[in-house]
N, C-alpha and C positions, 0 to 999 in steps of 0.2 A: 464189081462191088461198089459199094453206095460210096460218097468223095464229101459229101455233105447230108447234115442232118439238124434238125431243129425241133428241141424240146420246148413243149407247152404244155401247163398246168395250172389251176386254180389253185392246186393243195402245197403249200410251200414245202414241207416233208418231201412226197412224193417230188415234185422238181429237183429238190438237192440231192436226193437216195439217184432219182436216174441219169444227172449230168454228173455225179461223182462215177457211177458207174458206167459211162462211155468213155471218161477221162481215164479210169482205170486201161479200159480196153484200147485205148492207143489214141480217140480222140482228141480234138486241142480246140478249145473256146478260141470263139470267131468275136471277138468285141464282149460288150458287157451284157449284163443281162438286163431287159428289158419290162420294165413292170405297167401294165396298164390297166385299167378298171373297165372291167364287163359288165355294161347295163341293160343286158337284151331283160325283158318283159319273162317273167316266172308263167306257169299254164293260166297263174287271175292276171295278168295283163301288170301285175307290181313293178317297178323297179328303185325298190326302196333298199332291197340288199345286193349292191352293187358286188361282184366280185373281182378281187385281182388276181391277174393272167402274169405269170410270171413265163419268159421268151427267154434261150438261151440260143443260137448259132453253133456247128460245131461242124469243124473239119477233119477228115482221115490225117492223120499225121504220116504221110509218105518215108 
C-alpha cells in the first residue's frame, strides 16, 4: 500500500474537497501547504494568467 501521497491543484475547491478527503480516510498532513504560481506559456505562447498550484504532502497514518 502507498505510505505517501501528494495533492496538487490549480482549483482551490478541488485541493480542499481532496486533502479533506484523504484526511478522512486515515491520512495525516506532512508540513503545510505549499502555494506557488504556474507561468508555463497558454497554446499563443501568453503568460499573463499566471496560475496558482496549491501542494499539500500526506502520509498513511500507521
Amino acid at each position: 500500500m502507498e505510505t505517501n501521497k501528494v495533492v496538487k491543484q490549480t482549483d482551490l475547491l478541488a485541493f480542499s474537497s481532496e486533502v479533506s478527503r484523504l484526511v478522512e480516510q486515515g491520512w495525516q498532513l506532512v508540513g503545510g501547504v505549499s502555494i506557488t504560481e504556474d507561468k508555463t506559456p497558454d497554446a499563443n505562447g501568453n503568460t499573463t494568467e499566471a496560475k496558482l498550484v496549491f501542494t499539500q504532502a500526506l502520509s498513511w497514518a500507521s
